[in-house]
C-alpha angles and dihedrals in degrees: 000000000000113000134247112234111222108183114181132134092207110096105205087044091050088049090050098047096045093052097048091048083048089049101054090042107279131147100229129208105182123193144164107206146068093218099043094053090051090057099047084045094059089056094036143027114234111207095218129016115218100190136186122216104208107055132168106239102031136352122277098227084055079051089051103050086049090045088056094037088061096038124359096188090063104102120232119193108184117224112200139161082220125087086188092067091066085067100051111101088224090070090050077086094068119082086228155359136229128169113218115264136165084242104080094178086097085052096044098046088048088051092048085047104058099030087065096054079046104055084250105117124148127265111288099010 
């Protein structure tokens, strides 16, 4: 099964993410760093990105630009606390948007989306 991609620098959002995509079948690759997930993206091929904007050692839309220079087909689906972000040219690059929520039903249907288009669906699908 190709992995889902979770990158967050916040803990207790990264547990949460990563339980809920579990949850509903998911093979699940959580990290909290940009640098980090470009790394493990170099060695493997996540079927689906979930990415932070704000991270805590670079910028996610930075993340982004270098996910879609190595590999172009890997979706990316931002995750931010900010609406503005959805206007800025830089995040045009990403297949989707969500703003964070405590409802995490918008998150999981995008995921579903693009991991099937992927050849990550979940377990069972």
């Amino acid at each position: 099964m190709i992995p889902v991609l979770i990158v967050e620098d916040e803990q207790h959002l990264l547990d949460l993410y990563s339980d809920e995509l579990s949850d509903a079948g998911f093979q699940v690759r959580p990290i909290s760093s940009g640098k980090e997930a470009l790394d493990w993206i170099k060695k493997e091929r996540p079927g689906v990105v979930v990415l932070d904007i704000k991270l805590a050692d670079m910028e996610g839309l930075r993340v982004l630009e270098m996910i879609k220079d190595h590999d172009r087909t890997i979706p990316v689906i931002l995750n931010s606390a900010y609406a503005v972000y959805k206007a800025d040219f830089s995040s045009w690059m990403a297949d989707d948007y969500v703003v964070k929520s405590s409802n995490l039903t918008e998150l999981i249907a995008k995921v579903k989306h693009y991991a099937g288009s992927a050849g990550a669906q979940p377990v069972g699908a």
